[in-house]
C-alpha positions as CSV (number, residue, x, y, z in Angstrom):
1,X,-9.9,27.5,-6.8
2,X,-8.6,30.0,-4.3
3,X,-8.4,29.7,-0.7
4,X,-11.8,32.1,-0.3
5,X,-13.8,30.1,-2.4
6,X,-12.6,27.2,-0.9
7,X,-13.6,28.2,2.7
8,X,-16.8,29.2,1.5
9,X,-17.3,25.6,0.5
10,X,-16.2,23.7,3.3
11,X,-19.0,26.2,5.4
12,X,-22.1,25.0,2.9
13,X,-20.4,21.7,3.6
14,X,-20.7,21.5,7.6
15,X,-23.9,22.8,7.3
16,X,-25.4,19.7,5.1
17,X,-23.7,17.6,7.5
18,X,-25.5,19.4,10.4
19,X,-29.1,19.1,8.7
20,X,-28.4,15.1,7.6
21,X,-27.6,14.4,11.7
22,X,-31.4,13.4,12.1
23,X,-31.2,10.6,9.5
24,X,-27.6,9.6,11.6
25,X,-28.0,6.5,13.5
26,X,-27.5,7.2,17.1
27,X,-24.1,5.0,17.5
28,X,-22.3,7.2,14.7
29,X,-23.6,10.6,16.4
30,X,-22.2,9.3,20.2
31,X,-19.2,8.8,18.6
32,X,-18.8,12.5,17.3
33,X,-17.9,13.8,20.3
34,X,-14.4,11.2,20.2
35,X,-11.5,13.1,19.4
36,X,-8.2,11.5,17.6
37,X,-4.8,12.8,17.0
38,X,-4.5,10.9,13.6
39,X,-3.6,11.2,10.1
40,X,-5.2,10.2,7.0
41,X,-4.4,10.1,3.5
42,X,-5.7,8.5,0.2
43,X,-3.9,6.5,-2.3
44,X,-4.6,8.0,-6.1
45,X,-4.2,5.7,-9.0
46,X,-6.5,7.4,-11.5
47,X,-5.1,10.6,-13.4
48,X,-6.9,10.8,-16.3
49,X,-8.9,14.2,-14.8
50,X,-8.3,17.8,-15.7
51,X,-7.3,19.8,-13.3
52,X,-10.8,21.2,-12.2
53,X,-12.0,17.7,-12.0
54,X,-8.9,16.9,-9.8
55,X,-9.6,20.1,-7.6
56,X,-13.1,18.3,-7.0
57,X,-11.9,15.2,-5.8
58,X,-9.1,17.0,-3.7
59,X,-12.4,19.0,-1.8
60,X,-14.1,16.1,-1.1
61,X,-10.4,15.0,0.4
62,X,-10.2,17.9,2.1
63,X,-13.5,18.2,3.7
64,X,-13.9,15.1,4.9
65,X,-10.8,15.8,7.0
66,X,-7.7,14.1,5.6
67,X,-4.1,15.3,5.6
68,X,-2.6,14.1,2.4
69,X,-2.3,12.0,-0.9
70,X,-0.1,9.9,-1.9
71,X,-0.5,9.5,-6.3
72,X,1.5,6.4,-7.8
73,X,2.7,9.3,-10.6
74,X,2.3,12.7,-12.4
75,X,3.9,13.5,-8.9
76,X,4.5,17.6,-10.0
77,X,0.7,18.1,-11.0
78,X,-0.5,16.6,-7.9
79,X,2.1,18.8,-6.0
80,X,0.9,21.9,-7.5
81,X,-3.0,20.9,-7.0
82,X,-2.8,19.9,-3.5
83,X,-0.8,23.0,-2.4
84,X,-4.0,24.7,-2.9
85,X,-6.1,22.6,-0.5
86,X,-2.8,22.4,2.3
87,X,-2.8,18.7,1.0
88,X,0.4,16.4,1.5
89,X,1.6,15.0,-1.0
90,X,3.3,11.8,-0.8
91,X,5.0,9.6,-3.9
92,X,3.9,6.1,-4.0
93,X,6.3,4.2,-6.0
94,X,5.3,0.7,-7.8
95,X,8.7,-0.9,-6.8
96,X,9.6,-4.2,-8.2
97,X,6.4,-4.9,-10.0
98,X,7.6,-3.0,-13.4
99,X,4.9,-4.6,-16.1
100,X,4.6,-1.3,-17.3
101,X,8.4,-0.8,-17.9
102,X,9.4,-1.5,-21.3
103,X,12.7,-0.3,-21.1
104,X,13.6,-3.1,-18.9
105,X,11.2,-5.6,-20.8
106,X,12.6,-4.8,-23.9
107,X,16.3,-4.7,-22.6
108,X,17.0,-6.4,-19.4
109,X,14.3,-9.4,-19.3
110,X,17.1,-11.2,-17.2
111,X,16.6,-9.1,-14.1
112,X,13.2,-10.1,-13.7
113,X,12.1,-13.2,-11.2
114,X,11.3,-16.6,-12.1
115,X,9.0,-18.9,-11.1
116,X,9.3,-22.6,-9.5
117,X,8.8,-24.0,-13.1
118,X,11.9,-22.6,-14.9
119,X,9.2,-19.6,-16.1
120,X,10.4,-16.2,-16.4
121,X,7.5,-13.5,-15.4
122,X,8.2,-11.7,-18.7
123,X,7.2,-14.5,-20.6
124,X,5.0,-16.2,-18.2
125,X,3.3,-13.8,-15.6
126,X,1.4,-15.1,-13.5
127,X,-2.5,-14.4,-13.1
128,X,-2.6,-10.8,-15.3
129,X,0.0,-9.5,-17.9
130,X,1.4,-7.1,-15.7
131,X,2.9,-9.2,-13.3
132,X,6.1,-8.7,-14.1
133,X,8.5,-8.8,-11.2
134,X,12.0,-7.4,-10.8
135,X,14.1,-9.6,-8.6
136,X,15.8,-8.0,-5.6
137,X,18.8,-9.8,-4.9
138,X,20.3,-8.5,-8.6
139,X,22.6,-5.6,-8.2
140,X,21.6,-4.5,-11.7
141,X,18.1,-4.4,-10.5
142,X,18.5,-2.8,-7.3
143,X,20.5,-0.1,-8.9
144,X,17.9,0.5,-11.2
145,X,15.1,1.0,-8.2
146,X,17.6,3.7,-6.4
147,X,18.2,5.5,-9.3
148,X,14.4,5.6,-9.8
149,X,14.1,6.8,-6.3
150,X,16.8,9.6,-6.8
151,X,14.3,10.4,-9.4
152,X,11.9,11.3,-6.9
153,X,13.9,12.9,-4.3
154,X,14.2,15.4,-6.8
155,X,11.5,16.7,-6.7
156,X,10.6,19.5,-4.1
157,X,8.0,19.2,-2.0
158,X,7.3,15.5,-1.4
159,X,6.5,14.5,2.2
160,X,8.4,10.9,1.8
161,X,8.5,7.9,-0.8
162,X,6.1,5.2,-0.7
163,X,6.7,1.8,-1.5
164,X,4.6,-0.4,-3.3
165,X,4.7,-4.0,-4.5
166,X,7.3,-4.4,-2.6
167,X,7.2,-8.2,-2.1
168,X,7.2,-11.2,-4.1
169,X,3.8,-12.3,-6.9
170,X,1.1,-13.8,-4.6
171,X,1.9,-17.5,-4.0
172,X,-1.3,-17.7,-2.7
173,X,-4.2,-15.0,-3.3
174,X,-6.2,-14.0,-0.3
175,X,-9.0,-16.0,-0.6
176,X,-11.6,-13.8,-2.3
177,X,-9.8,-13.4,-5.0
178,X,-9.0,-16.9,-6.1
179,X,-12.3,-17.3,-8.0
180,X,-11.4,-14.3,-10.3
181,X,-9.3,-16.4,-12.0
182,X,-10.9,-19.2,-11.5
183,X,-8.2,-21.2,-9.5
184,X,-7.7,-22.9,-5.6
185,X,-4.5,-22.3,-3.8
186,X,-5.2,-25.0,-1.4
187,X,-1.1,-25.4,-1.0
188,X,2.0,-23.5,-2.8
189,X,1.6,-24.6,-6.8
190,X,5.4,-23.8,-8.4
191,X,4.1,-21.3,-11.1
192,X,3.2,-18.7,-8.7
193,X,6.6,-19.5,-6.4
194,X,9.4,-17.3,-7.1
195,X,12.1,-16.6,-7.0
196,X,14.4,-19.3,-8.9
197,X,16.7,-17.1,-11.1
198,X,20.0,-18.0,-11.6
199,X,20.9,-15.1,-9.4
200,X,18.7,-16.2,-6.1
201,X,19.9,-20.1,-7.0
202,X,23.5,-19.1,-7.2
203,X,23.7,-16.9,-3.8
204,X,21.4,-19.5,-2.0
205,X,23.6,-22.1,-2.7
206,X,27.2,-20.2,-2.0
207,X,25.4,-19.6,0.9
208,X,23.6,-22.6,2.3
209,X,25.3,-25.4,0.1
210,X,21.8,-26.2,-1.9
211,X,19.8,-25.6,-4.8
212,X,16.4,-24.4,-4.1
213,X,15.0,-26.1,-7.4
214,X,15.7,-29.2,-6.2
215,X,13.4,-28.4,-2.9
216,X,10.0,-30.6,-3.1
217,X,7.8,-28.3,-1.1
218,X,10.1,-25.4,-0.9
219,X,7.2,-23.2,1.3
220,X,8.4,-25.6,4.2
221,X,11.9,-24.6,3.6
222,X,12.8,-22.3,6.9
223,X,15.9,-21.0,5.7
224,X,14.9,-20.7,2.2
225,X,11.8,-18.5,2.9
226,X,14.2,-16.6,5.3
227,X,16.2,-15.7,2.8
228,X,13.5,-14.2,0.3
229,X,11.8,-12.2,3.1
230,X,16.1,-10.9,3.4
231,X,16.3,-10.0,-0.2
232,X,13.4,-7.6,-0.1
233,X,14.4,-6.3,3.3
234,X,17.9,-5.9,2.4
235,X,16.5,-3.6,-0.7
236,X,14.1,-1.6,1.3
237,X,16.7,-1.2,3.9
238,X,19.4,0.2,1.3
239,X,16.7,2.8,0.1
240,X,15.6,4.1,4.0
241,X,19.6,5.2,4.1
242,X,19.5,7.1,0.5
243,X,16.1,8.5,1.5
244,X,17.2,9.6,5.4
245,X,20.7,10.5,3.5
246,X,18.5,13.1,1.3
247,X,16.6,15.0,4.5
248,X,13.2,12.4,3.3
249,X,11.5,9.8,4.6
250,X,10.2,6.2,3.9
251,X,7.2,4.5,3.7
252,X,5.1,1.5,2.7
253,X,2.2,0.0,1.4
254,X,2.4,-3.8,2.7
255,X,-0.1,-6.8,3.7
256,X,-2.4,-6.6,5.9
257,X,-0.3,-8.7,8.7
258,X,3.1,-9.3,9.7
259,X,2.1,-13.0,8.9
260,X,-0.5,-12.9,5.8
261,X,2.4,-11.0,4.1
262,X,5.0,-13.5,4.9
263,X,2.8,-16.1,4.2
264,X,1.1,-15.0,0.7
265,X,3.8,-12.9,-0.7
266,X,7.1,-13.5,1.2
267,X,7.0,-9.8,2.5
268,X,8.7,-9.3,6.0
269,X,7.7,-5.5,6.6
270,X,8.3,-5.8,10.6
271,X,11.8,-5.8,9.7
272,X,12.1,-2.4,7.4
273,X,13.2,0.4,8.8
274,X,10.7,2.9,8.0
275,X,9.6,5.9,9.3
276,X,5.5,5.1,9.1
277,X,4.2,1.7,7.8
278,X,0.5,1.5,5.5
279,X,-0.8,-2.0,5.9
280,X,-3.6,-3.0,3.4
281,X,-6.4,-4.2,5.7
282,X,-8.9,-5.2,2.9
283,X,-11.4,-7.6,5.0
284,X,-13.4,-8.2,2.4
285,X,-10.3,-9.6,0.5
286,X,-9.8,-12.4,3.2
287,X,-14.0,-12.9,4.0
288,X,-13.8,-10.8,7.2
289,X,-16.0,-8.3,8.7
290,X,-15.3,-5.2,9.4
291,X,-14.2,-5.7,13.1
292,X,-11.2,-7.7,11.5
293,X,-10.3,-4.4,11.1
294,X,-8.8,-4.0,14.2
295,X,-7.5,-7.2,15.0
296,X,-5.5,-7.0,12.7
297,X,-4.0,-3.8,13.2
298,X,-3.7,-4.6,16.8
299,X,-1.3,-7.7,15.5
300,X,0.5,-5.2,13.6
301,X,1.3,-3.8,16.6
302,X,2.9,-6.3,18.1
303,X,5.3,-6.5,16.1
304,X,6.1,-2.7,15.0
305,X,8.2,-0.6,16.8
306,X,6.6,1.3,18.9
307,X,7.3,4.7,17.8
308,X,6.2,3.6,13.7
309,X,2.9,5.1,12.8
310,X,0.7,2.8,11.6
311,X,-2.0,4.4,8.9
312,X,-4.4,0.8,8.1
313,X,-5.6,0.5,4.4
314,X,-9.0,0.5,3.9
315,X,-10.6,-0.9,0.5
316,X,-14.0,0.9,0.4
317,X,-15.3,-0.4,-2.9
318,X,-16.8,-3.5,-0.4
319,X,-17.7,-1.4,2.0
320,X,-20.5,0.5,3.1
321,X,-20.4,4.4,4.3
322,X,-21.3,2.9,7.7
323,X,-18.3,0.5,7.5
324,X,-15.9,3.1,6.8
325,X,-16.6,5.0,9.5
326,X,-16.7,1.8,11.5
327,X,-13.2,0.7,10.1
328,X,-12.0,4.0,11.2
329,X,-12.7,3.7,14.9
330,X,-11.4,-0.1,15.4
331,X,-8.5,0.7,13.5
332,X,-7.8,4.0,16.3
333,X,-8.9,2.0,19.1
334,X,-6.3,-0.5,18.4
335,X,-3.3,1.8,18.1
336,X,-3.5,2.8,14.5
337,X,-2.3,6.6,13.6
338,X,-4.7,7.0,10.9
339,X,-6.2,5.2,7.9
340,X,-5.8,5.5,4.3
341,X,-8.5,4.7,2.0
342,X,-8.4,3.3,-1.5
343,X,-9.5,4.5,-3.9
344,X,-10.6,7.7,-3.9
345,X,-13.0,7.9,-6.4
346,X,-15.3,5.3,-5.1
347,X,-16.3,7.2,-2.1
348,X,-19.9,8.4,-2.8
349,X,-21.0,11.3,-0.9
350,X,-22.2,9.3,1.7
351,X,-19.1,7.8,2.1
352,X,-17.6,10.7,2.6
353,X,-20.5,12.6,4.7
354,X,-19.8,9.1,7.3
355,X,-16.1,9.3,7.6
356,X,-15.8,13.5,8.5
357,X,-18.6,12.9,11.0
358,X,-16.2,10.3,12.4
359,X,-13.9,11.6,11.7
360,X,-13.4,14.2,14.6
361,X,-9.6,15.1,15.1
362,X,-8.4,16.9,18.0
């Protein structure tokens, strides 16, 4: 599609919107006139489109008034599709969750984290086959995540790299999604507490004098937990300096809070030095309403630098076109640069009609 054809579209577009403001519940309409200085973006797992079908969903992107993408592959297509809609592109990364890696299945099932049991997450993931975690504090494996970043930086044009699964497997899922597989994490069970490779033992105890197997309810361990929230950091913190070094920047998708992600998945994301920081804000996920929304970004906050954009995560296959729109204003109000929402291809039109109307930048 060419940029005349395009504008064409977006006018037929603001004119539905215009002829649909009768059926607009007065609320959403008073807020119309709000202006924010944000910017928005939407994660993209699904690839399986031809390009025309791709340019679709990239219009919808577009006209509902987001900035960018950020596609967890095929990073050149995506590059060469959004460039027609003046889309960002930005390259989200799945980090040290590498079920789909066979190489390092096949040939380095070593590197890869261990539970509380003795279990290695090759042989024994825990709650779907692909959770198959790399462990951080291995050189090997940390060399194998920069080169795979080098591997991006490569490629001309991306806005920044994007962490994801950056963390340790849930120790404990948020709560809504215990009954999928049909299990209560009322406390820390050891086959979903990593990590206890020989590596993690070895340095824990040159460091601290002990061996973590031996704790009884490690999650009460202080200085234990302190130093799996370090291994990640230490990792993401290694990969800001090759990214800065290279003229990029870095960002993350993380938990929703500074404390859910310590707590669930031993993630301490207010320590990374990042240049913008994407918090997963799901409230249906933990059986919260919308407003949680932004509470919880306004905790963020507190413990962000001040100067780290802050784009909140929205999961809109729970939510309703209203609640979108919603989640977009108390995630502003509370000091939020934007949203990103997830996935893309579950907005309906109404879903998408919602959010531009709220979506009022100035």
């Amino acid at each position: 599609m060419n940029r005349k054809n395009f504008l064409k579209k977006i006018t037929a577009g603001a004119a539905g919107l215009a002829a649909m403001n009768a059926l607009t519940p007065a609320s959403l309409l008073a807020q119309q006139g709000r202006r924010w200085d944000s910017r928005d973006y939407t994660w993209i797992s699904n690839h399986a489109d031809d390009d025309d079908e791709s340019r679709r969903r990239l219009e919808k992107i577009k006209n509902a008034g987001l900035d960018g993408i950020l596609p967890s592959g095929h990073y050149e297509r995506w590059l060469r599709l959004a460039e027609e809609f003046d889309l960002d592109v930005h390259a989200w990364f799945i980090t040290l969750q590498r079920g789909g890696d066979s190489y390092l299945i096949e040939n380095h099932p070593e590197w890869f984290m261990v539970n509380h049991k003795g279990e290695s997450s090759v042989e024994k993931p825990a709650y779907v086959d692909y959770y198959k975690w790399l462990c951080p504090t291995r050189p090997e494996a940390q060399e194998y995540i920069m080169n795979k970043v080098d591997e991006i930086l490569e490629i001309d044009g991306i806005k920044s790299v994007h962490l994801d699964y950056i963390r340790y497997p849930d120790v404990i899922l948020p709560i809504q999604l215990q009954p999928v597989y049909d299990i209560v994490q009322d406390r820390e069970y050891p086959e979903y507490d990593y990590c206890y490779c020989e590596a993690c033992r070895s340095k824990f105890k040159e460091l601290y004098g002990e061996d973590p197997m031996s704790f009884e309810k490690p999650g009460d361990h202080e200085v234990w937990n302190r130093f799996r929230y370090n291994q990640v950091t230490h990792l993401v913190n290694q990969i800001a300096v090759k990214v800065r070094n290279r003229g990029n920047r870095l960002t993350a998708a993380v938990f929703p809070t500074p404390d859910i992600a310590r707590t669930l998945v031993r993630q301490n994301w207010s320590d990374w030095n990042l240049d913008a920081v994407f918090p997963m804000i799901y409230n249906h996920f933990y059986h919260k309403p919308v407003s949680w929304v932004g509470q919880a970004v306004a905790e963020c906050r507190r413990e962000m630098p001040a100067t780290t954009p802050l784009h909140c995560g929205l999961y809109v296959p729970e939510m309703t076109a209203i609640e979108v729109s919603q989640a977009y204003e108390y995630a502003m109000e509370n000091g939020a640069a934007g949203i990103t929402i997830f996935p893309d291809h579950s907005m309906s039109r109404e879903h998408w009609d919602y959010l531009s109307m709220t979506m009022v930048k100035g």
